[in-house]
Each structure stands twice: as C-alpha cells, then as structure tokens.
PDB file of N, H, CA, C and O in Angstrom:
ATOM      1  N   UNK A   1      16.812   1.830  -5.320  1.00  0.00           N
ATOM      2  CA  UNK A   1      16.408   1.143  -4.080  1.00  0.00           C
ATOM      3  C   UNK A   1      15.335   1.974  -3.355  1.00  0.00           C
ATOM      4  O   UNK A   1      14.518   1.488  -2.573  1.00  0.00           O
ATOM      5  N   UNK A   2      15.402   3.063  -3.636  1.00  0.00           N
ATOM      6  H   UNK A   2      16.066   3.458  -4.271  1.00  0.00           H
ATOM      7  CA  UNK A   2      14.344   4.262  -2.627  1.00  0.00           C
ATOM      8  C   UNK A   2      13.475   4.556  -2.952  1.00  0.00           C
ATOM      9  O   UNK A   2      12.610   5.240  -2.406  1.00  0.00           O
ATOM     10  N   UNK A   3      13.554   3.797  -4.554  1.00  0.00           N
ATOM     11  H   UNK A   3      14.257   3.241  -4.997  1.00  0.00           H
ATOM     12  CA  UNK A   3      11.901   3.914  -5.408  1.00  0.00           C
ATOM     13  C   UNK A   3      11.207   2.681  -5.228  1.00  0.00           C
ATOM     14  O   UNK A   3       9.978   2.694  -5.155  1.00  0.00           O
ATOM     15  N   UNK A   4      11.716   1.841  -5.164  1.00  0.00           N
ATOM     16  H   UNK A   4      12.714   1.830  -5.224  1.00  0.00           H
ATOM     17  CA  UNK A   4      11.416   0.223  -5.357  1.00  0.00           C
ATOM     18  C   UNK A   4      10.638   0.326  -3.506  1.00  0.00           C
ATOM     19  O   UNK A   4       9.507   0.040  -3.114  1.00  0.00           O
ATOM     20  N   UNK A   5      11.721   0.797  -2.843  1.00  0.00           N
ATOM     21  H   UNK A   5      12.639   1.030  -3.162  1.00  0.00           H
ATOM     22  CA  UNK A   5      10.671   0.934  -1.233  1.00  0.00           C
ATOM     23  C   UNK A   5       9.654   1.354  -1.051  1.00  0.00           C
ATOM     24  O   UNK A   5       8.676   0.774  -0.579  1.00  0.00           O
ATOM     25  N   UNK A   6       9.810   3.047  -1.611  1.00  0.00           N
ATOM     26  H   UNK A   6      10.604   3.518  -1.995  1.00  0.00           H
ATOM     27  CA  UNK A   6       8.291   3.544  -1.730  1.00  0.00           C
ATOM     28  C   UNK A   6       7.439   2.705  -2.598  1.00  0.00           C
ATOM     29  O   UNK A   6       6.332   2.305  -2.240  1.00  0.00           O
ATOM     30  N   UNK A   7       7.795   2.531  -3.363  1.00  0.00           N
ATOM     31  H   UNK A   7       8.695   2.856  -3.654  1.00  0.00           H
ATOM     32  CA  UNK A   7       6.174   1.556  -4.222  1.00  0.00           C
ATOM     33  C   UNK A   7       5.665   0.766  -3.460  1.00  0.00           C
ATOM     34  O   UNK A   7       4.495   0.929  -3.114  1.00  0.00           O
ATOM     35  N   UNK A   8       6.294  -0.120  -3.079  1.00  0.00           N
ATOM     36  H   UNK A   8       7.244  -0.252  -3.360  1.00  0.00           H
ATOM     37  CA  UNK A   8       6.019  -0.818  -1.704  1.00  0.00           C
ATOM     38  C   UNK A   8       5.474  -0.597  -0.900  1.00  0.00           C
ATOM     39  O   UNK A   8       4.691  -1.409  -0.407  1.00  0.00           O
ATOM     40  N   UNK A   9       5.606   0.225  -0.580  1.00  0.00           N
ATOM     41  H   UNK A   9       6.242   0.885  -0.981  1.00  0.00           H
ATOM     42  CA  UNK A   9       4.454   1.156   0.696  1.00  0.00           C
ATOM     43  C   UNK A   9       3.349   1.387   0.042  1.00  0.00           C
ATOM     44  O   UNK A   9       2.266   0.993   0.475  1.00  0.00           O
ATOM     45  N   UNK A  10       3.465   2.013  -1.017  1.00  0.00           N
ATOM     46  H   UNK A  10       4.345   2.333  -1.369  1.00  0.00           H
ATOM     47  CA  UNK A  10       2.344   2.724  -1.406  1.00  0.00           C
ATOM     48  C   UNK A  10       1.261   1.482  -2.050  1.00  0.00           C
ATOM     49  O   UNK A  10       0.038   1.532  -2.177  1.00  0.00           O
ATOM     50  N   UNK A  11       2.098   0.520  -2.347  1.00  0.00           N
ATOM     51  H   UNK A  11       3.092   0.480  -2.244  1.00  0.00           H
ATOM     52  CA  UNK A  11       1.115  -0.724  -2.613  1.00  0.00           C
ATOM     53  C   UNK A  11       0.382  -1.161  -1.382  1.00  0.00           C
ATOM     54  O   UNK A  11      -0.830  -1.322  -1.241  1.00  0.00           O
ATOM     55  N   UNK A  12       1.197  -1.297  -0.660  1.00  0.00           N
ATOM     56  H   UNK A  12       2.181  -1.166  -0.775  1.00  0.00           H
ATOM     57  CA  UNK A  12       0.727  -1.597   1.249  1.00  0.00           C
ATOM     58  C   UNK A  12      -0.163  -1.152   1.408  1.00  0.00           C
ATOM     59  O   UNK A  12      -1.156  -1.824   1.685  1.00  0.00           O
ATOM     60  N   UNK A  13      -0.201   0.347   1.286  1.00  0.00           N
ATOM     61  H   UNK A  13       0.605   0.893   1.061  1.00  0.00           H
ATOM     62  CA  UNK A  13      -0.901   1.387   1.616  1.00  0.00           C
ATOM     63  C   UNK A  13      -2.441   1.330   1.186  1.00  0.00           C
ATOM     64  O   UNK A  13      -3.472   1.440   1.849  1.00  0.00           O
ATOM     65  N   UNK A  14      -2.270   1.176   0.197  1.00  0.00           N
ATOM     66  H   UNK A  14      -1.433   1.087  -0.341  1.00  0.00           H
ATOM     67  CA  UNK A  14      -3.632   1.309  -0.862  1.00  0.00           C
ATOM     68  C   UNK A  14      -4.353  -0.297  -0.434  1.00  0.00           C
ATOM     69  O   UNK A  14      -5.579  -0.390  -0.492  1.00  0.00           O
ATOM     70  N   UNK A  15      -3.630  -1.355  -0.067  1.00  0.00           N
ATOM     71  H   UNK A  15      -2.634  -1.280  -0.020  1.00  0.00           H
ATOM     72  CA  UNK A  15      -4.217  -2.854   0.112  1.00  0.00           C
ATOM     73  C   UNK A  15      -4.663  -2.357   1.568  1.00  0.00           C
ATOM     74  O   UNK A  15      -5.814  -2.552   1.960  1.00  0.00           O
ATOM     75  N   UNK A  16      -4.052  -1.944   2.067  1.00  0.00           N
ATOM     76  H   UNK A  16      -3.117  -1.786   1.749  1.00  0.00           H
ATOM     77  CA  UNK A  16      -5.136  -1.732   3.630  1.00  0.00           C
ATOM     78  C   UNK A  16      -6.069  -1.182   3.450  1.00  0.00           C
ATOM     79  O   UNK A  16      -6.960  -1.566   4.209  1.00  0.00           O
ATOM     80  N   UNK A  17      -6.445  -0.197   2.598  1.00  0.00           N
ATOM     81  H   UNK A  17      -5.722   0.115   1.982  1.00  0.00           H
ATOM     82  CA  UNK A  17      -7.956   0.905   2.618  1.00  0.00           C
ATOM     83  C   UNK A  17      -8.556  -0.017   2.198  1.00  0.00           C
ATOM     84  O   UNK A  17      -9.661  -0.162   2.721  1.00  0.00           O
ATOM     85  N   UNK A  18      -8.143  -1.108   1.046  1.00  0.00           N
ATOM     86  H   UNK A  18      -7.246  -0.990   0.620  1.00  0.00           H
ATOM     87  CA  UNK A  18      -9.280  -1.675   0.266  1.00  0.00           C
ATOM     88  C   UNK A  18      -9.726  -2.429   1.781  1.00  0.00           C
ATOM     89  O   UNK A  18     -10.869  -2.225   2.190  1.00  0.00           O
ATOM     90  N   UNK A  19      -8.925  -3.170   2.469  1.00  0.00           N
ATOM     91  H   UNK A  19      -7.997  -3.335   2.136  1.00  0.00           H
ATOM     92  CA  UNK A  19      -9.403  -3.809   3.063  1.00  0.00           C
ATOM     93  C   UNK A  19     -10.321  -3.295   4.310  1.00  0.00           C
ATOM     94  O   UNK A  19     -11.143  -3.837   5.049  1.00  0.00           O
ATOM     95  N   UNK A  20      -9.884  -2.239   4.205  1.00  0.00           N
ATOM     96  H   UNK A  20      -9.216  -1.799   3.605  1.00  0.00           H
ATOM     97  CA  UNK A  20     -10.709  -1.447   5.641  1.00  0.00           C
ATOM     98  C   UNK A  20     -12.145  -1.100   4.567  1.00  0.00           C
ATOM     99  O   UNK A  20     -13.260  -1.085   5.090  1.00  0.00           O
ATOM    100  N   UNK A  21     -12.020  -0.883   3.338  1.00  0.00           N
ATOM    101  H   UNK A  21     -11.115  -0.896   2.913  1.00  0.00           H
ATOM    102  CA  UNK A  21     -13.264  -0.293   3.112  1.00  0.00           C
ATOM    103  C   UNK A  21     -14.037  -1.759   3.011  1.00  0.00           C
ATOM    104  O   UNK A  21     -15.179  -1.536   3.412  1.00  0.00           O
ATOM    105  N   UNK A  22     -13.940  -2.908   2.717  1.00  0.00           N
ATOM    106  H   UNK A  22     -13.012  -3.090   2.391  1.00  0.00           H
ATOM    107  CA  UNK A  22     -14.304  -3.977   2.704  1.00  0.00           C
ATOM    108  C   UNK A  22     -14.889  -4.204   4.124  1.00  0.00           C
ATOM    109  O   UNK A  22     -16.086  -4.492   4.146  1.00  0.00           O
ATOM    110  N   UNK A  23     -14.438  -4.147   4.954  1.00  0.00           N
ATOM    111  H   UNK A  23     -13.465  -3.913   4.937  1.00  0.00           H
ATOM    112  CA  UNK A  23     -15.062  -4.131   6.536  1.00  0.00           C
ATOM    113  C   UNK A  23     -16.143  -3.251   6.932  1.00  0.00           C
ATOM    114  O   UNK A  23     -16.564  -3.273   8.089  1.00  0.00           O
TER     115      UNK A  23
END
C-alpha cells in the first residue's frame, strides 16, 4: 500500500513539471 502511494505521487509529481514546463 506505501509503494502503490508513493508511485502515485511521484507520477503526480512529474505530470505537474511537464505541465509547468509546457507553460
């Protein structure tokens, strides 16, 4: 369960930069 969360984030994570670098 505490791996499956972090990935999650870290997917999150990485989709916001793209999107900030896109801006």
């Amino acid at each position: 369960m505490s791996d499956e969360g972090r990935e999650l984030r870290r997917k999150q994570q990485e989709n916001v930069r793209e999107l900030r670098s896109k801006l």
